[in-house]
N, C-alpha and C positions, 0 to 999 in steps of 0.2 A: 191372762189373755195376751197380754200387749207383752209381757217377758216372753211367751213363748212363740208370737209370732213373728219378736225378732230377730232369738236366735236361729230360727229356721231358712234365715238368709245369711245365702254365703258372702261372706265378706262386708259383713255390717259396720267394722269398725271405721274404716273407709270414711263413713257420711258425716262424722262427728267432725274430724282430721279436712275435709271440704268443706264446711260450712264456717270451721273456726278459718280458714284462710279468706274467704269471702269477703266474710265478717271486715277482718284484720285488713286484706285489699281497698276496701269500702271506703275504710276511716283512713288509711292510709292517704287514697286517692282523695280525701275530702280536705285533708289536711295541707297536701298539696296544691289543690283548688283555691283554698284560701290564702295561702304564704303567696303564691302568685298573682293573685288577683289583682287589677288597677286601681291603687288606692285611693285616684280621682273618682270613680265611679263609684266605689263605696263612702267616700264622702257625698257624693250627690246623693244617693239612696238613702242616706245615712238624713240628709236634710232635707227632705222632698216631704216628710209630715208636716214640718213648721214653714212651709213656704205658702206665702197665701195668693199663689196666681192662679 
């Protein structure tokens, strides 16, 4: 059912080659998110559990 309803779209190969970019973009962009982050501010987050104000 599912094999032949997707070869019956033109150009399927396409969504796999989109999604693995996404994907790859995502973590890229997340990676980059973290390398630059302010590393005072993730110290404060970092110790705002054990603070008792």
């Amino acid at each position: 059912m599912i094999k032949n309803s997707l070869s019956s779209i033109s150009d399927v190969a396409i969504f796999p080659i989109i999604s693995m970019l996404i994907f790859v973009s995502f973590f890229v962009m997340l990676g980059v998110m973290v390398f630059k982050a302010d590393k005072k501010y993730i110290k404060h987050m970092e110790e705002m559990p054990l603070n008792e104000d």
